[in-house]
N, C-alpha and C positions, 0 to 999 in steps of 0.2 A: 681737823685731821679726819679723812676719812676711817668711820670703822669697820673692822675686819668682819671678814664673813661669817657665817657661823660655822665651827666645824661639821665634819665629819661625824664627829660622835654627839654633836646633842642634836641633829639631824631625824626624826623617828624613823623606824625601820617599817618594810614593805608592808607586813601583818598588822603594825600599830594604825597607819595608813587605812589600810581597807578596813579595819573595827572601825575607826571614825568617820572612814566614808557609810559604810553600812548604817552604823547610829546617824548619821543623818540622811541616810534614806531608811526610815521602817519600812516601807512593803518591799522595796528590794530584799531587804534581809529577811521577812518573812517569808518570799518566793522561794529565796535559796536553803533555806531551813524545811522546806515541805519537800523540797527536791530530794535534800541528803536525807531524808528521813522515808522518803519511797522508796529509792534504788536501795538502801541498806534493808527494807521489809523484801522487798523483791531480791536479795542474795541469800538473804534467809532462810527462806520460803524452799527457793531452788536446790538449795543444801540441807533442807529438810525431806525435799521429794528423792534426793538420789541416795540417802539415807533408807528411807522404808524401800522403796523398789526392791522385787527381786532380784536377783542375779538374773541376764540370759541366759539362752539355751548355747549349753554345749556348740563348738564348731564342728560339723562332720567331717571327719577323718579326709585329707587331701588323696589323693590318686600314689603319690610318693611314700607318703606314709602306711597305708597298704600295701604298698612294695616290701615293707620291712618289717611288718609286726603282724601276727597272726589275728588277732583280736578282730580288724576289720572283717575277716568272712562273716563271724557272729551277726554282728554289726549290720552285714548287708542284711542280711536272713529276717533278722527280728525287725530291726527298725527301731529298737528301745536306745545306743548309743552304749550299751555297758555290753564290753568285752566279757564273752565267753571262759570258760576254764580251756586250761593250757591243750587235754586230750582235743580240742574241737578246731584243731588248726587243721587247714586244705589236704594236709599230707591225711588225715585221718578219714576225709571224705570221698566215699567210693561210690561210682556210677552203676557199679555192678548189682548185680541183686544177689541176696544171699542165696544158699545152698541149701539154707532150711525153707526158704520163703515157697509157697506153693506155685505152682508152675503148671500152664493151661498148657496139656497135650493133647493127642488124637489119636486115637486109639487106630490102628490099619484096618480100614474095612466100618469104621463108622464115622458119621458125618462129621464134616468141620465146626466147630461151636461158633466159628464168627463166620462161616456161610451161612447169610441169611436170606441165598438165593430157593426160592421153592418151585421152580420149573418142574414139570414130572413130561418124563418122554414120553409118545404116544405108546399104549401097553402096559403102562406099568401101572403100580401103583392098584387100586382096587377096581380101577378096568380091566375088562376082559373082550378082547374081540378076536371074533369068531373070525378062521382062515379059511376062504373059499377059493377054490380054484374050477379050470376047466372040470366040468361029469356034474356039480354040485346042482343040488335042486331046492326049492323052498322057498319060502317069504322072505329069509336074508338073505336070497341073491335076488330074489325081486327089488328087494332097497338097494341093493348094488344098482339096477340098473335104472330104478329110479332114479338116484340121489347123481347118478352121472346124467342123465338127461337133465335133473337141476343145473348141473355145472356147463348145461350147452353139449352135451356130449350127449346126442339122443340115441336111447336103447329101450328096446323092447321090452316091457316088463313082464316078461312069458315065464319068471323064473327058474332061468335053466340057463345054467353056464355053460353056452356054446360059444364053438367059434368068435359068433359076432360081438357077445357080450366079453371076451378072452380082449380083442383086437380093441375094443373099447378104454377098457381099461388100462391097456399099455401104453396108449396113444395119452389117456388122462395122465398116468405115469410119467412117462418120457416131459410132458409139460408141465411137470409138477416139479421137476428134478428129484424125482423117487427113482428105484431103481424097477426097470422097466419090465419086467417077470409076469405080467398079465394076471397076479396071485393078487387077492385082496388081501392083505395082512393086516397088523394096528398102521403100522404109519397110511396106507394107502385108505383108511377106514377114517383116521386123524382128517385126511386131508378132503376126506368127499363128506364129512355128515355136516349140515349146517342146521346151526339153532330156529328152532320156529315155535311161533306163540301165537294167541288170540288175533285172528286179523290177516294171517298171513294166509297166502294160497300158492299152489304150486306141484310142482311132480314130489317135492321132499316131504309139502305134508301127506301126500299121497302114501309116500311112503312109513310114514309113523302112524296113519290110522292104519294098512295093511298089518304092519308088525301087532300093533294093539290087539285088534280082532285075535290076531292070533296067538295073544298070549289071555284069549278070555274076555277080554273086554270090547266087544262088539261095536263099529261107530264105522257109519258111509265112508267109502275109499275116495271121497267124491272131491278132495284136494284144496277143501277148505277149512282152514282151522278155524271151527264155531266154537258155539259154547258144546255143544255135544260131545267135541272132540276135546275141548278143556277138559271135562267133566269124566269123560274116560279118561285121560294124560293123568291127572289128579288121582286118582282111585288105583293104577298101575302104580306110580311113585308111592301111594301110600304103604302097598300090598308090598315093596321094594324097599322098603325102609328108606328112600327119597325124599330130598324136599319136596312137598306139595306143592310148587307156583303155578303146576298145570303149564310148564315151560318144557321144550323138549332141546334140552342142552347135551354135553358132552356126555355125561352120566346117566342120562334118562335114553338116550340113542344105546350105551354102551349095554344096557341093561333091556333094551327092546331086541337086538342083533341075535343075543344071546338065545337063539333057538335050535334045536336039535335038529339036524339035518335028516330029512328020509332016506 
């Protein structure tokens, strides 16, 4: 008689199976025994690091969420993430300036404090130029008609405002876009005296050793600026409370003109 098979139940089950497959492979079983015993250190580990970790940082406040709570103005301002007290919401922040706060005005009749233009009109200011007209006579109409022969406009230096030197200076006028009056005043004085220094020659410096000489300090009319004529220039500016460069600029001209008419 054929015998029966063996049940169901005295059958071993899956787990008994693989213990007796494992006990008869050792190094298998010891592979898999180093494996669960690494991943279980490495889950450890990982859930011991997200344990210490800080917290992150705060999420900054959405676009939406400033729509609806005051706290984000603070917020923009500082840049720390903690809302402000309740008085510091937008309704409370004014573009205005206060009524006690001090306030830059300008008094009528004195300069702008943020003009920090220093143009000075010809005349003014601690210049002073002398106004000749036709009858005048003297060394500052002599440099009148020097300093216009400098500009190509040649005139007698006979110092005597006649006719011809009248008809000169209107003509320099009229080309100058001055107003054409034949009158030397500051502007038309502005526009004809030119700076001269060591080196230069010409009818202008002719006309700055004339004036020199005759305000005392003697040096040839002879239309070269030497040292001779440095050396008077220097000594005139000195005696003038002037820079001494021994330069005959705006202020050194304005203070040579400066002579009493006969």
């Amino acid at each position: 008689m054929t015998g029966n098979p063996p049940s169901t139940a005295q059958r071993p089950g899956p787990t008994r199976r693989l213990a007796e497959w494992l006990r008869s492979r050792p190094m298998v079983l010891a592979v898999f025994v180093i494996a669960a015993l690494t991943m279980a250190a490495s889950a450890y580990q990982n859930a011991q690091g997200r344990a210490d970790s800080p917290p992150g940082p705060a999420a900054a406040p959405s676009a939406d969420a400033c729509l609806t709570r005051d706290p984000c103005v603070e917020e923009t301002v500082d840049g720390l993430g903690d809302p402000g007290p309740a008085e510091s919401s937008p309704a409370d922040i004014s573009v205005t300036s206060s009524p006690d706060a001090p306030q830059a005005s300008v008094t009528p009749g004195e300069p702008d404090p943020l003009d920090t233009g220093n143009a000075q009109a010809p005349g003014t200011g601690s210049r002073t130029w002398p106004l000749l007209k036709s009858g005048d006579r003297g060394e500052t109409v002599a440099a009148v008609q020097l300093l216009l022969t400098a500009h190509g406009y040649r005139t007698a230096p006979d110092a005597v405002y006649g006719p011809a030197t009248t008809s000169q200076v209107t003509v320099y006028q009229r080309d100058r876009s001055l107003a054409d009056d034949g009158i030397t005043g500051p502007d038309t004085w502005h526009a004809l005296i030119v700076t001269v220094r060591a080196g230069d020659r010409g009818a202008a410096v002719t006309a700055a050793q004339r004036l020199l000489t005759a305000h005392g300090h003697p040096v040839p009319a002879n239309g070269a600026f030497d040292e001779e004529t440095v050396q008077a220039v220097t000594a005139f500016q000195t005696v003038r409370a002037l820079a001494p460069d021994g330069i005959v600029g705006p202020d050194t001209w304005s203070a040579l003109v400066a002579l009493e008419q006969p």
